[in-house]
N, C-alpha and C positions, 0 to 999 in steps of 0.2 A: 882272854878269850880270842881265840882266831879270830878274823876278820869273815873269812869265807864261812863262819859258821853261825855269822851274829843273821838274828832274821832281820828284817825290816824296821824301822824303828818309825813313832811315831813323837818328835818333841814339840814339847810345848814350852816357850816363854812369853814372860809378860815383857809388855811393849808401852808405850805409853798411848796407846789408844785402845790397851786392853791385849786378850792373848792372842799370841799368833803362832801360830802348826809350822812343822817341815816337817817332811816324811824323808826320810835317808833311808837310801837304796845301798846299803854299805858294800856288797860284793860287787856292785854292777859301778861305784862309784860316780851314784847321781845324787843330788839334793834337791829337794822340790817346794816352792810355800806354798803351804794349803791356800788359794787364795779362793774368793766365793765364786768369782767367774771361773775356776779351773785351774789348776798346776801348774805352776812357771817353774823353769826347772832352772837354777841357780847354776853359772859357770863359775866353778872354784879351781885354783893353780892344785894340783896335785901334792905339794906339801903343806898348802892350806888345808884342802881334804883331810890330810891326814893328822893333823892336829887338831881340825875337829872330832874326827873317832876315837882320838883319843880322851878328848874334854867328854865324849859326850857315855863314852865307856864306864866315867867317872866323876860321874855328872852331881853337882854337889858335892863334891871333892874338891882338894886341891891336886893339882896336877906342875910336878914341879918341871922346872925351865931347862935343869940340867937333862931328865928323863925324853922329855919333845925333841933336845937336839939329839940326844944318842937314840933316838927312833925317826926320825927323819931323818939327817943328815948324817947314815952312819960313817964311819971310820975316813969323817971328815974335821975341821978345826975352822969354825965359823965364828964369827962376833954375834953378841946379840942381837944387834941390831937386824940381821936376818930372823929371826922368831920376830922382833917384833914387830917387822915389814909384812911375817904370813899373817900375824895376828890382827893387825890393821887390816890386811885385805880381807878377812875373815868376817869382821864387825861389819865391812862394808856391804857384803857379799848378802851375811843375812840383814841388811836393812837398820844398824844398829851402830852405833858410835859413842866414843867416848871422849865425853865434856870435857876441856881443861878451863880451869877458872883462875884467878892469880889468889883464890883463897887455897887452894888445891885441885885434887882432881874428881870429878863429880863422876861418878862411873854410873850410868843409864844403860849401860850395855849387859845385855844377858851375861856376856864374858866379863867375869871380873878379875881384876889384877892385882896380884900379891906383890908389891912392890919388891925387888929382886930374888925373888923365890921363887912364882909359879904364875899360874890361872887356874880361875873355878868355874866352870858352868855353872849357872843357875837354873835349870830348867829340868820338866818333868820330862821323862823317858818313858816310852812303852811301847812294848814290841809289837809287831803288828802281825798277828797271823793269818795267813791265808785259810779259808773255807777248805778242810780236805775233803774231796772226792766223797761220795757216799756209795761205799761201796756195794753193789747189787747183789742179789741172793744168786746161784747158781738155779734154784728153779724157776725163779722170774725169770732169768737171763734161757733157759728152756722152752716155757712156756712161750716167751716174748718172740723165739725166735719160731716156733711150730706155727703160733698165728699167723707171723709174716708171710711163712711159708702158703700157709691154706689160704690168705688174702691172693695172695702172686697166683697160685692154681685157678680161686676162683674169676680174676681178673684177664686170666689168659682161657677160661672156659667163654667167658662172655663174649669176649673179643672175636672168639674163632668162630660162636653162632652168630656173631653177628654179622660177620665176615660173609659166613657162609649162605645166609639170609643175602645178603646184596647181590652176591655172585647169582646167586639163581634169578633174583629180578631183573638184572640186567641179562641171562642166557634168554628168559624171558623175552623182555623185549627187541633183543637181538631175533631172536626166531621171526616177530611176529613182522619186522620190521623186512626181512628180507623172506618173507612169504610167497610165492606167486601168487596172481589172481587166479578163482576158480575159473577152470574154461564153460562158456552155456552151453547147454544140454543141445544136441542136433535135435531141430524138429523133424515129427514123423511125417512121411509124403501124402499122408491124407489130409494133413494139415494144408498142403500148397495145392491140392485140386479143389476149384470154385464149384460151390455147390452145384447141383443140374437144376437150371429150371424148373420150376410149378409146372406139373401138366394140366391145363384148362380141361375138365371133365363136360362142361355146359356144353361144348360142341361136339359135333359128333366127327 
């Protein structure tokens, strides 16, 4: 299987405090531990990388020694001992190592070793798919968009009475503000002549 065409994968190995996640980002060539505080994203050598896609391709399988060099290291002439410098860094990288005891070798690592023939992953694989898109009807997407439309109309009808409401209260009080006073009425000249005197009738 291509590489660019594998989805995301989600493995799971047992660890000795129980199981533990990485999510491989195989196109983007990231590795991550599911950890409970968040995603640590594991820095792996590039032919590390890629002899893990390959263990994990074939996950439960044996995956032979000859097959990893002539996929890594093409139309190259390498010793073992480079496979098994990436595979060291690999055990280390996910958190995992392998025991040596003078009884033999006590393998605890998810990668197990076929002594001169290969390596097996041990561990569950499953792809991880992304949520698609839920695609909208074309009359929703219609309908969705006429509302928009008559909201935007009614929201620019509001704005302009309202608009239009202030301008007049402020012409308003602009008017009244620059008013002249009314001028007082001129009094009539009958007004400014002092009555005539009482004529005394008792005298003659």
């Amino acid at each position: 299987m291509d590489e660019v065409a594998l989805p995301d994968l989600l493995i799971t190995v047992t660890g000795p405090t129980g199981a533990i996640q990485f999510h491989l980002d195989v196109r983007r060539h990231r590795l991550f531990l599911l950890d409970p505080l968040g995603p640590v994203e594991l820095g792996l050598d590039p032919r590390a990388f890629s002899i893990f896609v390959m263990l994990v391709k074939r996950a439960g399988k044996m995956v032979p020694k000859g097959e990893i060099i002539k996929a890594v290291w093409p139309e190259r002439q390498i010793s073992d001992c480079c496979v098994h410098f990436q595979i060291s860094r690999l055990r280390a990288a996910l958190g995992q190592k392998q025991k040596q005891s003078k009884h033999g070798t006590m393998q605890d690592s998810c990668i197990k070793a076929v002594p001169r023939v290969g390596w097996i992953l041990e561990a569950t694989v499953t792809p991880i798919h992304p949520e698609p898109p839920v695609p909208s009807s074309p009359r929703t997407d219609r309908y969705g968009k006429e509302l928009i439309e008559r909201i935007e109309e009614v929201i620019k009808e509001l704005v302009a009475r309202q608009l239009r409401e202030v301008l007049i209260a402020m012409a308003e009080a602009l008017e009244k503000a620059f008013e002249p006073p009314k001028a007082m009425s001129q009094q009539s000249p009958s007004a400014c002549v002092p009555p005539h005197p009482a004529v005394d009738q008792t005298h003659p």
